[in-house]
Phi, psi and omega in degrees: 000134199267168168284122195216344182246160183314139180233115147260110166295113175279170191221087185223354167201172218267018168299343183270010179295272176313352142294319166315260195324013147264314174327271147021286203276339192258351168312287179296000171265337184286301152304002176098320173341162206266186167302310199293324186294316210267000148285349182298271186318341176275315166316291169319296171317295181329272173322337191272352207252307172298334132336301181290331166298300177304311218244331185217358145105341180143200201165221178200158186222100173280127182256120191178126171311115164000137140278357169234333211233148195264155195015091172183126180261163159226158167250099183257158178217120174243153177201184198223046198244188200318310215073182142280151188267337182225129206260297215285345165293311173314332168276002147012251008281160187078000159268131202187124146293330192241089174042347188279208188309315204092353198243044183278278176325291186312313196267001197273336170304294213276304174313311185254160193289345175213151174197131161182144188239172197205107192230145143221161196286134182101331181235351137104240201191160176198134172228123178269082216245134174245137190239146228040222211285096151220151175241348155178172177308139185269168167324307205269127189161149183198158158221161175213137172236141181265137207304109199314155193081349164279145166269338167231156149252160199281355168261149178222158170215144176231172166233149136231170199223115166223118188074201187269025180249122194240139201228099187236143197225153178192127168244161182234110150285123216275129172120208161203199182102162142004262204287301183300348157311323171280340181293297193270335156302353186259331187290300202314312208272033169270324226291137148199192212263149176060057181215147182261141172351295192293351189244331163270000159306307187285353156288334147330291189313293178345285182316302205261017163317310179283001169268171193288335181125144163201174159259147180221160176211139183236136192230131137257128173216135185294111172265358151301285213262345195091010164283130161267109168249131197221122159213136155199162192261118169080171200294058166255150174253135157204149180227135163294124186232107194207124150081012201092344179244172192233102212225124177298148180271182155245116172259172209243151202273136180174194157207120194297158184094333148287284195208088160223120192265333182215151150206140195217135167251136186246161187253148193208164147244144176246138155299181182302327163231033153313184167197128148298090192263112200254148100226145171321177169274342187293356196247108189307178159252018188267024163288143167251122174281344190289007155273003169238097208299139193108304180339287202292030167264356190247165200316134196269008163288300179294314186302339196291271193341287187344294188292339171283295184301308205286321198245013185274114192297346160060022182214035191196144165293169214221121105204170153227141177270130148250150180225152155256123269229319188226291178307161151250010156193149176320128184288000000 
């Protein structure tokens, strides 16, 4: 049966290199990808899962259909090892640290339709590769995993874009499992287009009586000016990251489906080089991106990445959304 739903793979010796690389090849056939993508994509997955061996002792490697782009797979790999001292030599072909070829980046680069990593020293490296019809990083990106041992999770997040207005919602269903899956798949399936935070919280609320419940948050930003409206209900976290600082947003305390005394929406602005940071509690709230010099320049699939490995509590479903506040695509 091929593979259609998210897979994390550990990479800790080197027989799970070829688990990574079936995984991969039956993902991408389970989408519909042509012959030539899913040897693409089995090719990617490799080098990234032998990299994490060579290079950082092991990692992890996520395999999963796109959340923004239709038949399009990504492949992420993270690991918590030296990282690298010169990125753009690493992306090379003929650079090599650890005795091979040099040509894990370089062919991982050629192979996928987007690619981009974010490695520091001391604190190791993730990398982000998308394989079919896309020509660059959207605005927009998240990731969510479900609390090992689960078959589903329990956060879901969707987007729409109508006109130059971006619209994002990320939900936690209370608990985990199934039914809060169900839960928060019931807030998300609210989202439409020309509706303000605050009015699909209260359709939220509405939606999720027959379910166990969930917290949710919804941010529209205007991307011409960077006006921002943000409300949300329960421990969903979001924050503005501009300029060095990090300044929290506010929700207001319930659970939509339940037990809700107010919803109220505030107005923000983002600056030019802002971000938008959305997570679940499975995401501690003490990350700094200035600890990793660069991050917020890159594809908000790796910032997303990033915040999982570094901050994830690992007694939870896991996610994060990051948006761009003015680009439409990372520099």
């Amino acid at each position: 049966m091929a593979l259609t739903v998210p897979g994390r793979l550990a990479v800790e010796e080197q027989s799970q290199v070829a688990t990574v690389r079936r995984a991969a090849s039956s993902m991408a056939a389970g989408l519909g990808l042509s012959e030539q993508l899913q040897a693409e994509a089995a090719i990617v997955a490799t080098e990234m899962a032998t990299n994490l061996l060579r290079h950082a002792g092991g990692g992890e490697v996520i395999l999963r259909p796109s959340e923004i782009f239709a038949d399009v797979m990504e492949v992420i790999a993270w690991d918590s090892g030296p990282g690298m001292s010169d990125v753009a030599g690493s992306r090379r072909d003929g650079f090599s640290t650890a005795g091979g070829a040099g040509t894990g980046l370089g062919a991982i680069g050629r192979l996928s339709s987007t690619f981009d990593l974010q490695s520091t020293p001391g604190r190791g490296t993730v990398l982000a590769a998308r394989i079919g019809a896309v020509d660059a990083p959207p605005p927009v990106d998240g990731i969510v995993l479900a609390m090992r041992g689960e078959e589903a999770s329990g956060d879901a997040w969707r987007h729409v874009r109508d006109g130059r207005y971006l619209t994002i919602v990320l939900a936690d269903g209370l608990g985990h499992g199934v039914d809060a899956a169900r839960a928060s798949r019931a807030a998300t399936s609210e989202l439409a287009p020309n509706a303000t935070p605050d009015t699909l919280l209260e359709r939220m609320h509405r939606a999720l009586r027959p379910t166990r419940g969930a917290a949710a948050a919804v941010a529209r930003v205007d991307l011409a000016t960077g006006a921002l409206r943000f409300a949300g209900v329960g421990n969903i976290s979001a924050s503005i990251v501009s300029g060095g600082t990090t300044r929290s947003l506010v929700s207001m305390n319930g659970t939509l489906g339940h037990n809700v005394r107010r919803i109220q929406g505030f107005d923000h602005e983002l600056a030019p080089d802002a971000l938008l940071v959305m997570h679940s509690d499975g995401v501690t709230g003490n990350w700094d991106l200035r600890a990793h010099p660069g991050l917020t320049r890159r594809d908000p699939l790796v910032l997303a990445s990033v915040l999982v490995r570094d901050c994830e509590r690992g007694r939870d479903d896991v996610s994060v959304v990051v948006a761009r506040g003015r680009a439409e695509a990372p520099a």
